[in-house]
C-alpha positions in Angstrom: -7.0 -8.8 -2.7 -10.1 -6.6 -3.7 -11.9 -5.9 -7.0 -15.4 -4.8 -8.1 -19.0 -6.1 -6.7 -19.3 -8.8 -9.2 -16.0 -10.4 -7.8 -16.4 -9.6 -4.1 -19.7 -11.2 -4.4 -19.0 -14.2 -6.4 -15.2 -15.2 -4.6 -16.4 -14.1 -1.1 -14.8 -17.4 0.7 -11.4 -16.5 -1.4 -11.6 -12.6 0.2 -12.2 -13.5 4.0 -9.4 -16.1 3.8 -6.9 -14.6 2.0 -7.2 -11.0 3.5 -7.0 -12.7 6.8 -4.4 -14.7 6.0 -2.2 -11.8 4.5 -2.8 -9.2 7.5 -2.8 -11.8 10.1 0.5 -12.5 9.4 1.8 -9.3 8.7 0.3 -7.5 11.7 2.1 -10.4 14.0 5.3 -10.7 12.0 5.6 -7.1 12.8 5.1 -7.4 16.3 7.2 -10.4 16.4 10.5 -8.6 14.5 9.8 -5.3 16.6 8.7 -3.5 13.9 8.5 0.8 15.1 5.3 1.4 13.2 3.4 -0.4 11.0 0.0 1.1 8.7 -2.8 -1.1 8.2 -4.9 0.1 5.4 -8.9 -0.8 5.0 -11.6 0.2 2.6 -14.6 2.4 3.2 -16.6 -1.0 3.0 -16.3 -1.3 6.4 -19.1 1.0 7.3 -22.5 -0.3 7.6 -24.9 -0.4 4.5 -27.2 2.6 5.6 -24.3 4.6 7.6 -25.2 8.5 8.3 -23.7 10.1 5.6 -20.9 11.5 5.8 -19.3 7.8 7.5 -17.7 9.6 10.9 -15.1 7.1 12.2 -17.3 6.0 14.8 -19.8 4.4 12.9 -17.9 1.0 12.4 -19.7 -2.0 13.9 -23.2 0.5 14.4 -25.4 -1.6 11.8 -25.3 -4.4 9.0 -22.5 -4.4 6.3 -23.4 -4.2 2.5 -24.2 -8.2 1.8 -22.5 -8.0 -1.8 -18.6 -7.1 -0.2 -19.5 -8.7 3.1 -16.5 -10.4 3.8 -13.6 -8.6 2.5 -15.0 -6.0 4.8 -15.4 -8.4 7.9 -11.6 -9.3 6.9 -10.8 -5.1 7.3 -12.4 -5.0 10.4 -10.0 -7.8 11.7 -7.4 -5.9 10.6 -8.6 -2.9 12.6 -9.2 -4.6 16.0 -6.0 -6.6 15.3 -3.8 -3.4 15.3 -5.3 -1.8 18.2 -4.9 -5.3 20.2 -1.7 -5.4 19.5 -1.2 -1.9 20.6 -2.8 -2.2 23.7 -1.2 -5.5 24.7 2.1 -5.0 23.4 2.6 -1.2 23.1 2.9 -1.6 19.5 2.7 1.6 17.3 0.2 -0.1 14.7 -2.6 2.4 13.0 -5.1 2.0 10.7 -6.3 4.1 7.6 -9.4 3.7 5.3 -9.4 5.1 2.6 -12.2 5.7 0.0 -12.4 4.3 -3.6 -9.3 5.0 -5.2 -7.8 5.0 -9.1 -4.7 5.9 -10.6 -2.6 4.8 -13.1 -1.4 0.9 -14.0 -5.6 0.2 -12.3 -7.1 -3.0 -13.2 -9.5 -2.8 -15.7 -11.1 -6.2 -16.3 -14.6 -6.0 -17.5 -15.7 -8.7 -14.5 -13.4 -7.9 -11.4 -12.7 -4.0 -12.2 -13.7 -1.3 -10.4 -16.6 1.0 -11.6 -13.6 4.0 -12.6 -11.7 1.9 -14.4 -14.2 -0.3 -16.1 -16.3 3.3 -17.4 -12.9 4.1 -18.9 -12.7 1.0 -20.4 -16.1 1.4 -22.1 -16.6 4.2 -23.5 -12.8 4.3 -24.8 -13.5 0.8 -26.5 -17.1 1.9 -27.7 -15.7 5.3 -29.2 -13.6 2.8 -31.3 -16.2 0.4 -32.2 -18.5 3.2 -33.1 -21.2 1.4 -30.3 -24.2 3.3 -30.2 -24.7 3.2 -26.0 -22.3 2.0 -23.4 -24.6 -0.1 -20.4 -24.0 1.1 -16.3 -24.8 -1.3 -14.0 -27.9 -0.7 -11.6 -29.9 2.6 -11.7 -27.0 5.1 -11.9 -28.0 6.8 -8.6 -25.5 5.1 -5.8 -22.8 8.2 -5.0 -19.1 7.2 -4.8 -15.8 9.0 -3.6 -12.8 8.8 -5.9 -9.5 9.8 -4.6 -6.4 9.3 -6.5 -3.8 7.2 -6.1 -1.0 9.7 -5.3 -3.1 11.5 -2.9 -3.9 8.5 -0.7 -0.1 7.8 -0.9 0.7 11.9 0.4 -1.9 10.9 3.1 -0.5 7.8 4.4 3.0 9.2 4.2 1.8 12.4 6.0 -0.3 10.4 8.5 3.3 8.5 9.5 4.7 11.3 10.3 1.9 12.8 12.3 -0.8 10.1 13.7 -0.1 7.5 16.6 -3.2 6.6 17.9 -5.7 3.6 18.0 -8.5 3.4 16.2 -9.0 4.7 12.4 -8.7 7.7 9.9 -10.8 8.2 6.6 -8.7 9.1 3.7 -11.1 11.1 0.9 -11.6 13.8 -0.2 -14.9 14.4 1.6 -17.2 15.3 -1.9 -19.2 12.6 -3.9 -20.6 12.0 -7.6 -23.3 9.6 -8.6 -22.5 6.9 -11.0 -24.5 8.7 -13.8 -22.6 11.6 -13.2 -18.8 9.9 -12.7 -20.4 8.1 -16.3 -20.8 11.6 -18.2 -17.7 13.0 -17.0 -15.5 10.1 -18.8 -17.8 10.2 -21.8 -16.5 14.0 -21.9 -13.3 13.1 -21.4 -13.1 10.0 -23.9 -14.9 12.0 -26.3 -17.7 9.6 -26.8 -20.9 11.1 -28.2 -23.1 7.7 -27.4 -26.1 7.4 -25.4 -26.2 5.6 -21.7 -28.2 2.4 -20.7 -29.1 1.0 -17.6 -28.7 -2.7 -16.8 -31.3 -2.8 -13.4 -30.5 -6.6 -13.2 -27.4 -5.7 -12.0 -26.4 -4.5 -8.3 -26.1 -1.1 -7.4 -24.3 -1.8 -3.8 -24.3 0.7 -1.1 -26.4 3.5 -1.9 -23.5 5.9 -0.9 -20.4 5.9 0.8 -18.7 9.4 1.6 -15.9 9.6 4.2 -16.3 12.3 7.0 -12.7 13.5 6.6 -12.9 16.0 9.1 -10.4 14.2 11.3 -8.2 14.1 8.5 -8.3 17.7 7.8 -7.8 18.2 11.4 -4.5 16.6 11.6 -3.3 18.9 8.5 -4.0 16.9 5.1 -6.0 17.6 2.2 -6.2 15.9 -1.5 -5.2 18.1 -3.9 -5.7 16.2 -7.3 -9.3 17.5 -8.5 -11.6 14.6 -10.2 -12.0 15.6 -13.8 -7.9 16.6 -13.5 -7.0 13.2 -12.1 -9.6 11.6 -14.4 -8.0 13.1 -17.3 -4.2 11.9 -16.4 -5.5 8.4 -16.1 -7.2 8.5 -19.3 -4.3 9.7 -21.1 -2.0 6.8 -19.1 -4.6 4.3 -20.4 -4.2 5.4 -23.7 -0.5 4.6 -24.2 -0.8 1.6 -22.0 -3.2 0.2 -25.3 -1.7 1.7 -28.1 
């Protein structure tokens, strides 16, 4: 399970156990049925708070996680060590992937557990119909995020199948970053909204930033191909008809 800050923060017991639980038994279940390869999949959370930018694979476990999605990524890191136990116990061809924050089509877009993507679309597509005079980010605006879409991470993991064997972890981005203000004025543009933006400081702004060093990706022969604003648009348009 995994959703937005406010509900990694607020069910933290609920994401250590159940993400344990889940890849605990998967990971062993596929050593136990002899399963030829199996791919774990993490979250860029599992890099420390105040990483060097861009997060090189070899910065997990160098520094303090972000307190707000603690454990769902102390679960992730599990998962990680679990696979490359098992592979150097048993032989077992387990690998890992992380991939950065991802949206697509069919996302989740509760107002409380939702990504920040998918909750901006929500907003300004409901305060264009309202007629609201200013849709409210959380924070300052300023953290930076990675968005990759959802069929991009699935040509990754399917090309990294086919081509990766190794222990350890890959980053699946796309290696480039907005800030929240700026991910904000691209959907206004793209819902049409003509509102103003306010800033809710009581609320967290989490990691300051959190771009993937893809370079080992790239290296291996992948790279996304679905540009923001284009991917942002085809998600708008499948939220549309999903609330007509």
């Amino acid at each position: 399970m995994n959703f937005g800050i406010m509900a990694n923060n607020m069910y933290r017991a609920d994401f250590l156990y159940e993400n344990l639980m889940i890849q605990s038994n998967v990971i062993h279940s596929a050593y136990a049925t002899g399963v030829k390869k199996l791919m774990f999949l993490g979250s860029s959370c599992i890099y420390p708070k105040l990483a060097p930018q861009p997060m090189k694979e070899e910065y997990l476990l160098t520094g303090l996680l972000e307190p707000t999605n603690e454990p769902y990524a102390i679960a992730k890191i599990a998962g990680i060590k679990m696979c490359d136990a098992y592979r150097a116990q048993y032989g077992c061809n387990f690998i890992s992937v992380m991939p950065t924050n991802l949206y697509g089509p069919n996302d989740n877009y509760d107002l409380q557990n939702a990504h920040v993507l998918p909750t901006l679309i929500r907003k300004f597509h409901e305060a264009k119909q309202n007629g609201d005079p200013a849709v409210t980010i959380w924070g300052t605006g300023t953290p930076k995020r990675e968005f990759l879409h959802a069929d991009d991470l699935a040509s990754a993991c399917v090309y990294l199948m086919g081509n990766y064997n190794e222990e350890g972890l890959v980053n699946i981005g796309t290696g480039e970053d907005v800030t929240i203000t700026e991910l904000a004025m691209l959907i206004k543009e793209i819902v049409g909204y003509e509102g103003a933006l306010v800033y809710d400081h009581t609320k967290p702004d989490g990691t300051p930033r959190k771009l993937m060093d893809v370079s080992k990706l790239t290296q291996l022969g992948w790279k996304y191909s679905i540009n923001l604003k284009v991917g942002l648009k085809r998600v708008y348009d499948d939220y549309q008809i999903s609330n007509t």
